[in-house]
C-alpha positions as CSV (number, residue, x, y, z in Angstrom):
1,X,101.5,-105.0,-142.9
2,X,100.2,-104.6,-146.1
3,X,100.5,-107.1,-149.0
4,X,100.0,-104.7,-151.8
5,X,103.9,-104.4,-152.4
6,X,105.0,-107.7,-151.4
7,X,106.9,-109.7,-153.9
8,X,105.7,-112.3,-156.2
9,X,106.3,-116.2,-154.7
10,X,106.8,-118.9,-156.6
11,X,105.9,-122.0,-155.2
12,X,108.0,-124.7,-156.1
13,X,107.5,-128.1,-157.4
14,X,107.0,-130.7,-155.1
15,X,107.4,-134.4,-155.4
16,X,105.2,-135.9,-152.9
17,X,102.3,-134.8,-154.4
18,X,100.4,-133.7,-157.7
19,X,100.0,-130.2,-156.3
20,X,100.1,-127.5,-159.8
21,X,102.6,-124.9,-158.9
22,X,101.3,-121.4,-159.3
23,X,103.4,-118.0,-159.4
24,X,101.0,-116.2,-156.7
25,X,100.5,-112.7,-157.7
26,X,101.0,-110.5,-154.7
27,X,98.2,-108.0,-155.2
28,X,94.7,-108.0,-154.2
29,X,92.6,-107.1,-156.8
30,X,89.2,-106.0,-154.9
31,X,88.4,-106.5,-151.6
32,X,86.1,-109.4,-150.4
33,X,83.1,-109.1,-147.9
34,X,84.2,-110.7,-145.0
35,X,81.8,-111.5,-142.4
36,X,82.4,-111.3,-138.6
37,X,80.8,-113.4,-136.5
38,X,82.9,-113.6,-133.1
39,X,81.1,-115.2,-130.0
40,X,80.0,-113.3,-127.1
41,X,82.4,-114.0,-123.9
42,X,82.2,-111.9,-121.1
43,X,85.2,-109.5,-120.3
44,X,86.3,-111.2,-116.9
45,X,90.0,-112.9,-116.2
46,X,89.4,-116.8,-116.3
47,X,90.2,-120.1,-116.6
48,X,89.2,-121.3,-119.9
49,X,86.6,-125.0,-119.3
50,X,88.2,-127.5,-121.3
51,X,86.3,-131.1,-120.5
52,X,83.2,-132.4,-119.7
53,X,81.8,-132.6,-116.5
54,X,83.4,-136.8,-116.3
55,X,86.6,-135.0,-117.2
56,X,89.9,-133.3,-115.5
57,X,91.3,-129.7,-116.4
58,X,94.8,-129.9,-116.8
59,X,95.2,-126.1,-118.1
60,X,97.4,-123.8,-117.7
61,X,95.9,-120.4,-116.8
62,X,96.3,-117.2,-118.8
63,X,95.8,-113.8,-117.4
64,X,94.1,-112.3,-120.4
65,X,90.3,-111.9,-121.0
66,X,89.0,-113.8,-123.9
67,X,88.0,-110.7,-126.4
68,X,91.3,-109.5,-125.8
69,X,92.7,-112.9,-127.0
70,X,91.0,-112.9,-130.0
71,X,92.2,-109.6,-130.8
72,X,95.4,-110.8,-130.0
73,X,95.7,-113.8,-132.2
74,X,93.7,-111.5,-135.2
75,X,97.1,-109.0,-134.9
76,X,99.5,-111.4,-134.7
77,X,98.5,-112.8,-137.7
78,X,97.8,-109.2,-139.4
79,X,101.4,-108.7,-138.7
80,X,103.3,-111.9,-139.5
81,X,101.4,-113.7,-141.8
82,X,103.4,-111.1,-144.7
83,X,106.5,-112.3,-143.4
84,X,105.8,-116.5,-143.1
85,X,104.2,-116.7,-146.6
86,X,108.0,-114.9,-147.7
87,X,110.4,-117.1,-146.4
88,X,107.9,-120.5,-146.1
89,X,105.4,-120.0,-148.4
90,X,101.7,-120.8,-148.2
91,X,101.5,-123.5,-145.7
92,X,101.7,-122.3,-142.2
93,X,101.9,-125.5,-140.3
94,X,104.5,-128.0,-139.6
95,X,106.7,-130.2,-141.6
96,X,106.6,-134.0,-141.8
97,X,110.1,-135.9,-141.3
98,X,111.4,-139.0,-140.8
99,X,112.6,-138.9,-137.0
100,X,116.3,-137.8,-136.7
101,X,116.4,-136.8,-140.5
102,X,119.0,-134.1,-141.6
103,X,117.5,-131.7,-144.1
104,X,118.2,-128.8,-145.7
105,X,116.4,-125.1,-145.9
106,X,115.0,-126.7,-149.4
107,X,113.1,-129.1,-148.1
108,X,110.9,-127.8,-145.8
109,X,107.9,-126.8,-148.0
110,X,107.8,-130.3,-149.3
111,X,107.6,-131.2,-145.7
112,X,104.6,-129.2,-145.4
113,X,103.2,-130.8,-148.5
114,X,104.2,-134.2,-146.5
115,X,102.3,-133.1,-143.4
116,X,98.6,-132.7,-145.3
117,X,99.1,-136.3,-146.8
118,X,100.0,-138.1,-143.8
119,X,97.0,-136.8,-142.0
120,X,95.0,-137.7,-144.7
121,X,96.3,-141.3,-144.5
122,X,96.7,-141.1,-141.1
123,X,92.8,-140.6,-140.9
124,X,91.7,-142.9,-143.7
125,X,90.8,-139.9,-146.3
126,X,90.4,-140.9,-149.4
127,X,87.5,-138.2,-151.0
128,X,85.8,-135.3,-149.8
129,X,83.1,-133.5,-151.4
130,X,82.3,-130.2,-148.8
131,X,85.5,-129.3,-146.5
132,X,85.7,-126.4,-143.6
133,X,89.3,-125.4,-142.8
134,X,89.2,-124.5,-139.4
135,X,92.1,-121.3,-138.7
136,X,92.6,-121.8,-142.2
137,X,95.6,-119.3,-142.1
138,X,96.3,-118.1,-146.3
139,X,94.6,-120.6,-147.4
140,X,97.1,-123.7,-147.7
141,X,95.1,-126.6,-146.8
142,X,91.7,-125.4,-148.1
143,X,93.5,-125.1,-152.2
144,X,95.5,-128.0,-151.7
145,X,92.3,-130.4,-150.5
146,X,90.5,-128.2,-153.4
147,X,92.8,-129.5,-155.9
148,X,93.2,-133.0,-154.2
149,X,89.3,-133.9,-154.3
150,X,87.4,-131.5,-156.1
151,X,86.2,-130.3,-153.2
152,X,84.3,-126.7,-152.0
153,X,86.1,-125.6,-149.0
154,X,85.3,-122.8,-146.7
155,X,87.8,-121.1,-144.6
156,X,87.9,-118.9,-141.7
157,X,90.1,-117.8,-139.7
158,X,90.3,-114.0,-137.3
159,X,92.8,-112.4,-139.2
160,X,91.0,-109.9,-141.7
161,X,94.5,-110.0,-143.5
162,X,94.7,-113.6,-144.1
163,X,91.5,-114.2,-145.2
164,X,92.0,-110.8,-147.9
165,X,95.8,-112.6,-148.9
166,X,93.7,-116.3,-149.1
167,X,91.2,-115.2,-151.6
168,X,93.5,-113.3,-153.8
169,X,95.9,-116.3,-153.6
170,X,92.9,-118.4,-154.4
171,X,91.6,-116.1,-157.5
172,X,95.4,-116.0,-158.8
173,X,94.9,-119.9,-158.9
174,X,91.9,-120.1,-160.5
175,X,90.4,-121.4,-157.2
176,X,87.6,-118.7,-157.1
177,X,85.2,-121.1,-157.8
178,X,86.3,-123.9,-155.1
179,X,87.4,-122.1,-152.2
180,X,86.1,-118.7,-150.2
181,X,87.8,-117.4,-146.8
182,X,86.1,-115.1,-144.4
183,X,86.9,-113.9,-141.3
184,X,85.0,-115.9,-138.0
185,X,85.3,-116.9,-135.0
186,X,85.9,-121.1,-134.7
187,X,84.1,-121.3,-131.7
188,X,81.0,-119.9,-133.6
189,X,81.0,-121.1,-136.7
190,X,78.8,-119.3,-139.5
191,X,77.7,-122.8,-141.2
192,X,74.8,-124.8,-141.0
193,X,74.4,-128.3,-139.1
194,X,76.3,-130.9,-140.9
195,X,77.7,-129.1,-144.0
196,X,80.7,-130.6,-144.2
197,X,81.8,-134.4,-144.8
198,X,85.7,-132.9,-143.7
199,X,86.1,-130.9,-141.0
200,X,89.9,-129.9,-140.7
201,X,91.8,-128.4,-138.2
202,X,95.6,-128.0,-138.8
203,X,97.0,-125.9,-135.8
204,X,94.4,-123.9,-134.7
205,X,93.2,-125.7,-131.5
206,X,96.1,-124.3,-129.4
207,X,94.4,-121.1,-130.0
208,X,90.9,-121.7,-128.7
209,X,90.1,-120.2,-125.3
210,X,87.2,-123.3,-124.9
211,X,88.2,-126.5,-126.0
212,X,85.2,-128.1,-125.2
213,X,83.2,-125.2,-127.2
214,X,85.7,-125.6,-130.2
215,X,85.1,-129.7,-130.2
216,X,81.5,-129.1,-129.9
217,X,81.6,-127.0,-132.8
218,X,83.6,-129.4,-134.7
219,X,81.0,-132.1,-134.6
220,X,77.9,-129.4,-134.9
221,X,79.1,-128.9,-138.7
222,X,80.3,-132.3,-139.4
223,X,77.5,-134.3,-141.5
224,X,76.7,-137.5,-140.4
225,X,79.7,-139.7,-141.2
226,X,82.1,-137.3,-142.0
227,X,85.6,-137.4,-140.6
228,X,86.7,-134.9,-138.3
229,X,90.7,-134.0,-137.8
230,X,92.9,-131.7,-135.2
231,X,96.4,-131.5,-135.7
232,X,97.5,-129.6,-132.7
233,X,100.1,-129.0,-130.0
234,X,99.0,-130.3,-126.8
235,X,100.7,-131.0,-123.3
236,X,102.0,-134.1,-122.2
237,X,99.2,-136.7,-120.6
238,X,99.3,-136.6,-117.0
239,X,100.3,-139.8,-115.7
240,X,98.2,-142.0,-113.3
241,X,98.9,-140.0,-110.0
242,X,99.4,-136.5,-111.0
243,X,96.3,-134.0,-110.7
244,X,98.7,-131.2,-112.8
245,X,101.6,-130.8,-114.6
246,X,105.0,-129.6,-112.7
247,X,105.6,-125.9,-111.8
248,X,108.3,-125.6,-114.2
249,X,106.2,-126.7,-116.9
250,X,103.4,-124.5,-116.1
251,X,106.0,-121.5,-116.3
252,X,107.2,-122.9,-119.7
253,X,103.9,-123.1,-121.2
254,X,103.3,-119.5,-120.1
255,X,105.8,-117.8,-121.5
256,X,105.0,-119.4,-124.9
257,X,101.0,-118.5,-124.3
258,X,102.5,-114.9,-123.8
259,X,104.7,-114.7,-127.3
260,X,101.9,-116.7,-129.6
261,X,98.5,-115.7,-128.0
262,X,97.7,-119.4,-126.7
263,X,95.3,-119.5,-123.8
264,X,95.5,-122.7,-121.9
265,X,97.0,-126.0,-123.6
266,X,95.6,-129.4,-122.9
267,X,96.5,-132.7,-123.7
268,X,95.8,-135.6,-126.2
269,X,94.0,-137.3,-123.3
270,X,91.9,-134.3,-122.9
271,X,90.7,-134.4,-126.5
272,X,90.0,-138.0,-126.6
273,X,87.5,-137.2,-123.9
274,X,85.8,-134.5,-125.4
275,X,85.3,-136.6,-128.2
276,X,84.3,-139.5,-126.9
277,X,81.6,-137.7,-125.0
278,X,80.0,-136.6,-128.3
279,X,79.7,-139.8,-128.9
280,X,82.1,-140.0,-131.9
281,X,84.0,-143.3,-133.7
282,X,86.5,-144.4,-134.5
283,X,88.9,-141.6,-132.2
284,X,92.4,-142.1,-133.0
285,X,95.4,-140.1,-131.6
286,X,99.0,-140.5,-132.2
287,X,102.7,-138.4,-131.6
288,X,104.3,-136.9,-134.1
289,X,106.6,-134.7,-132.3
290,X,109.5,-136.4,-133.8
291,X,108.4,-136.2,-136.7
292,X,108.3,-132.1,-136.7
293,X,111.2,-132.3,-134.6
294,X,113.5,-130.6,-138.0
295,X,111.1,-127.6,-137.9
296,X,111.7,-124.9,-134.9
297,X,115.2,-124.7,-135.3
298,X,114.7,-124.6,-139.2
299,X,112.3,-121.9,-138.4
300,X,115.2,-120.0,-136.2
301,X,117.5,-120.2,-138.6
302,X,115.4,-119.0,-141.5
303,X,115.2,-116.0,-139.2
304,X,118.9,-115.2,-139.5
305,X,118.7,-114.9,-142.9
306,X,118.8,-111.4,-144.3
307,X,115.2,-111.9,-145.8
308,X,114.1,-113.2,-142.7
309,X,115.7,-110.3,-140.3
310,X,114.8,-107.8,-142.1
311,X,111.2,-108.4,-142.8
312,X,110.7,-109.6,-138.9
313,X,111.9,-106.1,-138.0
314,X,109.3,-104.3,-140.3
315,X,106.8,-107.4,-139.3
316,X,106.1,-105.5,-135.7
317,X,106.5,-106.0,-132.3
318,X,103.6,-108.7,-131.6
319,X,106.0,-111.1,-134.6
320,X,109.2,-110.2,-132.4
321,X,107.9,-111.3,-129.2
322,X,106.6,-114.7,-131.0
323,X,110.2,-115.3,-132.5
324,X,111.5,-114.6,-128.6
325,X,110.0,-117.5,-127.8
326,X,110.7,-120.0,-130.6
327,X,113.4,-121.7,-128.7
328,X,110.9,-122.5,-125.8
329,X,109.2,-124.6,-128.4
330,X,112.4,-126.6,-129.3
331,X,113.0,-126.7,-125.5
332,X,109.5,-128.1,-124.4
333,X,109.5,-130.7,-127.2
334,X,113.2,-132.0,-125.9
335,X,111.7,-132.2,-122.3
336,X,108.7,-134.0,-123.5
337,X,106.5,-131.3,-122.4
338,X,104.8,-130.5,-125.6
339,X,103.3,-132.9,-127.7
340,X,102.4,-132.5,-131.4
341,X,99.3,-134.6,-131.6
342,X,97.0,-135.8,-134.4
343,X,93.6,-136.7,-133.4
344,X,90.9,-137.8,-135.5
345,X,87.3,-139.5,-135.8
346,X,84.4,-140.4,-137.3
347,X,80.7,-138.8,-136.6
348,X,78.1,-141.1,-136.1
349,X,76.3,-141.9,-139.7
């Protein structure tokens, strides 16, 4: 999909924050140099390593080779990110909700808004100076903590696409000169050791074929005393006698892994451990699934709109079969299957 034709968006005001509203002009003016810098993993079937050697792999296998993943995730972004920025704007993460609120279509981008300062205070934030946004989608996080702090923030995410619509977002902002997006692979990052004093991560972990390789690479370009944070969706914690989870949850988790291009999930316990072997402070983990509870269905529905039909139909077959699976998400988070996590710490000064 190109965005050469899509339709201005006005962002609208919100209330929970002093974010400056911007009318985002759809066009990209010039093409940016984006630089690939993917990992090497060998072309084999396997089952992604997720712990340490002191920990227990809870994953749930994906029959998909690890380049072919990649290339998965970059083209199902290619294709839908067009279609999200329409109908939800420039955020494409969660919302933040008071548990069992009632809200209406309206609210929901201020509930994105909501979501970036609660994990800020969830994880103590209070100033940043050098930021990385981890699968930084169009850009969201990375302008808003631009605008929030001062801050230089680097993006990256696999999606040629979204980085192209982030910078021209960025430049229509007057953001040129805070923020820069390129297209790279998370699991090798193209930064230096300890760049950043914010490494940020909002939902991009459930897309990493290693977890242990994406923690390790969180804390490689976090400077010394910088504050690390994953907002992810996770699997439940096993309890104290169970080596997996259930087959029915297994089959649940694959048929979401086959619409969004997830390899295997973990859970919170799982990235408490990685953590902790690294030899970070301060780790802190909590769950916020009710708190996003509003979002799915809101999601479904904005889908039934005409706007929403019509552009998932031109969107492409790799958006379709993600939107098939939506209400397995609203279903795993009813049976306490998945688990919207935050989890955050502090490298070692």
């Amino acid at each position: 999909m190109s965005f050469t034709t899509a339709t201005p968006i006005l962002t609208p005001s919100y209330s929970l924050s002093s974010l400056h509203c911007n009318r985002f002009n759809a066009t990209i003016l010039s093409p940016i140099p984006l630089r690939r810098s993917f990992s090497s993993f060998a072309r084999r079937r396997r089952n992604c390593p997720l712990i340490a050697a002191a920990a227990t792999t809870t994953d749930v296998e994906i029959d998909m080779d690890v380049d072919s993943l990649k290339k998965g995730i970059a083209e199902f972004y290619d294709e839908s990110s067009g279609l999200w920025e329409n109908v939800w704007g420039e955020h494409m993460h969660h919302g933040f909700y008071d548990p069992d609120s009632s809200v209406s279509l309206s609210d929901h981008r201020a509930a994105q808004i909501r979501m970036i300062e609660e994990t800020l205070r969830f994880a103590g934030v209070e100033a940043a100076t050098a930021v990385v946004d981890v699968g930084c989608g169009i850009g969201g996080s990375s302008r808003y903590l631009a605008r929030k702090f001062g801050a230089k923030c680097r993006g990256i995410t696999l999606s040629p696409v979204q980085a192209k619509r982030a910078q021209a977002i960025a430049a229509d902002a007057g953001l040129s000169d805070k923020v820069c997006f390129e297209v790279a692979d998370a699991l090798n990052q193209p930064f230096s050791d300890g760049e950043f004093d914010l490494v940020w991560s909002m939902e991009s972990g459930e897309h990493m074929p290693d977890k242990s390789k994406f923690v390790s690479e969180l804390v490689r370009v976090a400077a010394p005393g910088a504050t690390i944070i994953i907002v992810t969706w996770c699997h439940r914690d096993l309890g104290p006698s169970e080596d997996s989870l259930q087959p029915w949850e297994h089959k649940l988790l694959q048929k979401i892994c086959d619409g969004f291009y997830l390899p295997a999930w973990c859970s919170t316990a799982d990235y408490v451990k990685l953590l902790e072997s690294h030899g970070l402070q301060d780790v802190r983990t909590a769950d916020w699934s009710r708190n996003v509870a509003p979002f799915w269905p809101a999601v479904i529905r904005s889908a039934f709109t005409w706007n929403g039909f019509s552009s998932l139909l031109r969107s492409g077959w790799k958006t379709i079969k993600g939107a098939l699976v939506m209400p397995l998400m609203i279903e795993g988070f009813k049976k306490d299957l998945i688990k919207f996590a935050i989890i955050t710490c502090r490298k070692p000064e």
